[in-house]
N, C-alpha and C positions, 0 to 999 in steps of 0.2 A: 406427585410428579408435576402434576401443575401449579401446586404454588412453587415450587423450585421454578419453575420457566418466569411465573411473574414476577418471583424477586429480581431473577435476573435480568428482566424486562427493566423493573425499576431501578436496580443497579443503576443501568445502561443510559437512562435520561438522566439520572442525578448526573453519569459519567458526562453526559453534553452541556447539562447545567452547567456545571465546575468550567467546561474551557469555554462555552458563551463569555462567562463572567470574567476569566482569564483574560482572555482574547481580547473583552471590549474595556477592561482597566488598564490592562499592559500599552493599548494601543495609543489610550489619552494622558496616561500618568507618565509616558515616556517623550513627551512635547506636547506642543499645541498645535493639536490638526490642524487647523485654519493656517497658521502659520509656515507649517509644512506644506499644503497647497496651497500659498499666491506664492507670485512669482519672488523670487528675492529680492527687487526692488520695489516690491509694493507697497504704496502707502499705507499708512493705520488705517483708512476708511477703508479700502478694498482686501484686507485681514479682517476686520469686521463685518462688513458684510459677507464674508464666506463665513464666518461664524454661524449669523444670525441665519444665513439657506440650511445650514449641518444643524442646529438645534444645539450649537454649541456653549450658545450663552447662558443655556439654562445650567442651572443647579447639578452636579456630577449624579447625584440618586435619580433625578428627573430625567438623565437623558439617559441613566439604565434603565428604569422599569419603561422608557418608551422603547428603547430598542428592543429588548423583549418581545414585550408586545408587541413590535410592527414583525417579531420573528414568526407570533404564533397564528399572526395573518397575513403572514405570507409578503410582507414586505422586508426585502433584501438588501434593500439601495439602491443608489444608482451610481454609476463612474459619471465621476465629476469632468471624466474628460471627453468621455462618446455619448452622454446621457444615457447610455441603453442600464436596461436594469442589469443587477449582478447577477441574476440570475439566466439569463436570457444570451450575455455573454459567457454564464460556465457551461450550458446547454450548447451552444456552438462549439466548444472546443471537446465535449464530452466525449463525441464517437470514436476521435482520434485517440484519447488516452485511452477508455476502454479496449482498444482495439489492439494499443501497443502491450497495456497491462495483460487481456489476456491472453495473448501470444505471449508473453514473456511467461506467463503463470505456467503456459501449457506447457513450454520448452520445461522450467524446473521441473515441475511432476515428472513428466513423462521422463526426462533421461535422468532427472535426479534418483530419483524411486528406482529406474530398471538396473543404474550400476551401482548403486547403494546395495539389490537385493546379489546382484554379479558380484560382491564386494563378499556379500553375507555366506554366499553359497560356495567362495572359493575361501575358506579362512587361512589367512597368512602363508596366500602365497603370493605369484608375481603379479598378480592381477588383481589384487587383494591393495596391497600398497601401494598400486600405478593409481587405485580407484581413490585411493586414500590421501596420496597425493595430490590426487588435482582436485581433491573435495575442499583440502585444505586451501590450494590457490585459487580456487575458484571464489569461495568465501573472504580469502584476506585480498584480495584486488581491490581496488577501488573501481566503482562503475564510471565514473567521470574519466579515469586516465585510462581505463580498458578500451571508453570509448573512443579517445583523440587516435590509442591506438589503431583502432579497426578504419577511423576516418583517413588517416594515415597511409594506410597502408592501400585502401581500397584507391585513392588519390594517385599516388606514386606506383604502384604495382599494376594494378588495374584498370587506372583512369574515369573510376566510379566515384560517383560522393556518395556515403550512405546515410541518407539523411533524406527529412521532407522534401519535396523536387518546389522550385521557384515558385511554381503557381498555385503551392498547395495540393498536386493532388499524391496520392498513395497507393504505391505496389508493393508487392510481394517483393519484390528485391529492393524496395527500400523499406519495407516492413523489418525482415528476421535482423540485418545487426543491430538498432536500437533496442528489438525484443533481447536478443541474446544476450547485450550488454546487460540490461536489467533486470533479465534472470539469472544470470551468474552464478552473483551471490546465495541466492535461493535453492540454485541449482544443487551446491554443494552442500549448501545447508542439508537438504533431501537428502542426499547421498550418503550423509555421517548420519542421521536420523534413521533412515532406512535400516542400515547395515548395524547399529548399534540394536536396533527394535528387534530385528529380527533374529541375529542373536539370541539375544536373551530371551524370545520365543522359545526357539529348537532346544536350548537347553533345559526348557523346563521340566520336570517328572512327566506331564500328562504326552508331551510331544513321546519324551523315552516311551511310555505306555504303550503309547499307540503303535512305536517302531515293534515292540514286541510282539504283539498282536495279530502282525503281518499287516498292518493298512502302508498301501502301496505309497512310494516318498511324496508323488505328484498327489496322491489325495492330502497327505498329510499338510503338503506345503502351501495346497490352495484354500482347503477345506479349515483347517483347522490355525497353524500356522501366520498365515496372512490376516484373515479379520482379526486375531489378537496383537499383531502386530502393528495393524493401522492405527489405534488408538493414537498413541501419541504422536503418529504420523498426521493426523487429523487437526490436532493443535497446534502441530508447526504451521501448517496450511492460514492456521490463522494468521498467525503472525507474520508467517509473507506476505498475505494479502496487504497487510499493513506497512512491511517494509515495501513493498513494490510500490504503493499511492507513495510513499515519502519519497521513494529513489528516483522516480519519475517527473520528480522536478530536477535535478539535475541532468536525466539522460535528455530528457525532450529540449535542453537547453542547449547540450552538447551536439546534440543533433539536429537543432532547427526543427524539432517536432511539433507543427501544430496543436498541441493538446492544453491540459489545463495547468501542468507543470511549468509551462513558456506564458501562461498567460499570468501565472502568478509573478513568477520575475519581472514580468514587466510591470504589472499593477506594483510591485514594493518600488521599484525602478521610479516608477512615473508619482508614488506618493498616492494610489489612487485607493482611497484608507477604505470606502465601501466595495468595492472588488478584496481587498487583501482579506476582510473582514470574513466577508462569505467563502470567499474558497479555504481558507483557515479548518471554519467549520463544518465543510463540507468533506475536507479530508478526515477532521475528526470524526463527521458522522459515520465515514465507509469503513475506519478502524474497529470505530465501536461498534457498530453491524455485522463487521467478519466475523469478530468476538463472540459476537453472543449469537452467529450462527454456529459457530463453531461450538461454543459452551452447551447449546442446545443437540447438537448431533452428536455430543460426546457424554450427554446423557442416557441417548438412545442407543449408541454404541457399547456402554459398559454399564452391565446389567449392575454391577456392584451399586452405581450411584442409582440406579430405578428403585434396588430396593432399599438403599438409604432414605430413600423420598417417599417411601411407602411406609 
């Protein structure tokens, strides 16, 4: 069991390796940073010297294995336009996306999972295909037009903007429609996951078994039932967590949300190549984390892979 966890430990770095390397060829092979920051009518000498501050003049091998290195000591950059380090700017914006991502996370679970299982326990009836329906629209919407929608409507109907307020700060009622736009998708994804898992639960022999037996439906459902169901419920989880960090650049954009999704648009905006760099890899890092929290708890979930490892 534990070399199973370190491989996929190792997995997991080589996984960050590959987009470091990505991330910082795509960035230079696709112009010339220096270039890209001076102004447009800057002369050759003030292109060159933004060169020579970036470490750009060196050799393309020479200015990977330093960036590397200034990664595995903790140097990030700096934005070339506020000096403050990249790091130091995606910690200011942190609490705000955390905040939005897990409110959004909580809405999918919680009502994804409870009308997915309302979906499972009423099979094909009217309530069964109303669940199914809006699994389906909730999924194929786009989050960006969902949300001009709700800005819209809160605007004209309401006379609310739902969105960050002017000065920065954050309520509960401009909290949930950002959240909800961004769980949507998620939402329904849950719901069709749910309702399909569980299915094919109830049907199995041992569920029949136990119906003969006399164990009561609510043991059978909680007891028995549900933790075989969770499984691949579990692995979806991961994968929102990953689609929610990607969506959240577009919803915190659509809504003026202070977070780290609005700081990236503006660092590709402004050209600001050490901000893009870092937060890049920092959404990589929290995908590949979900993952292999997720690959890990789904070792301990399903005995089948313990005694594969054994």
């Amino acid at each position: 069991m534990t070399r199973v966890i370190l491989f996929r430990i190792l997995r997991s770095l080589a996984t960050l390796l590959i987009a470091v390397t990505i991330v910082f060829f795509f960035i230079r092979l696709s112009g010339d940073p220096a270039q890209a920051l001076a102004p447009p009518d800057a002369p050759p000498e003030v292109v060159e010297a933004y060169r020579v501050k970036l470490g750009l003049d060196k050799p393309l091998p020479v200015q990977y294995a330093n960036y590397v290195l200034g990664l595995f000591q903790g140097d990030f950059g700096y934005s070339i336009h506020t000096g403050k380090s990249s790091l130091t700017l995606f910690l200011e914006r942190l609490p705000a996306t955390l905040m939005l991502g897990g409110t959004a996370l909580a809405i999918a679970v919680i009502f994804g999972i409870s009308i997915g299982a309302v979906a499972a326990l009423n099979r094909n009836s009217f309530i069964d295909r109303l669940v199914m329906g809006f699994s389906v629209f909730a999924f194929a919407m786009p989050n960006f037009f969902f949300g001009l929608v709700v800005i819209l409507t809160g605007a004209l109907v309401f006379g609310v903007f739902f969105g960050a307020a002017a000065n920065g700060q954050i309520s509960l009622l401009l909290l949930l429609p950002p959240a909800a736009t961004l769980g949507l998708a998620s939402m329904g994804a849950f719901a069709r996951f749910t309702r399909s898992s569980l299915l094919e639960t109830i049907n199995q022999p041992f569920m029949m078994a136990l119906e003969a037996r006399g164990v009561p439906a609510s043991r059978r459902l909680w007891r028995h039932a549900a933790p075989n169901a969770a499984i691949p419920i579990v692995t979806m989880l991961g994968l929102s967590l990953g689609s929610l960090v990607a969506g959240a650049v577009v919803t915190e954009q659509v809504f003026a949300w202070p977070g780290v999704g609005q700081l990236l648009v503006r660092s590709v905006a402004t050209r600001d190549i050490a901000v893009v760099q870092f937060l890049v890899l920092a959404v990589t890092f929290s995908m590949t984390f979900a993952n292999l929290a997720v690959d890990i708890l789904y070792s301990f979930l399903d005995p089948r892979i313990r005694r594969a490892a054994s």
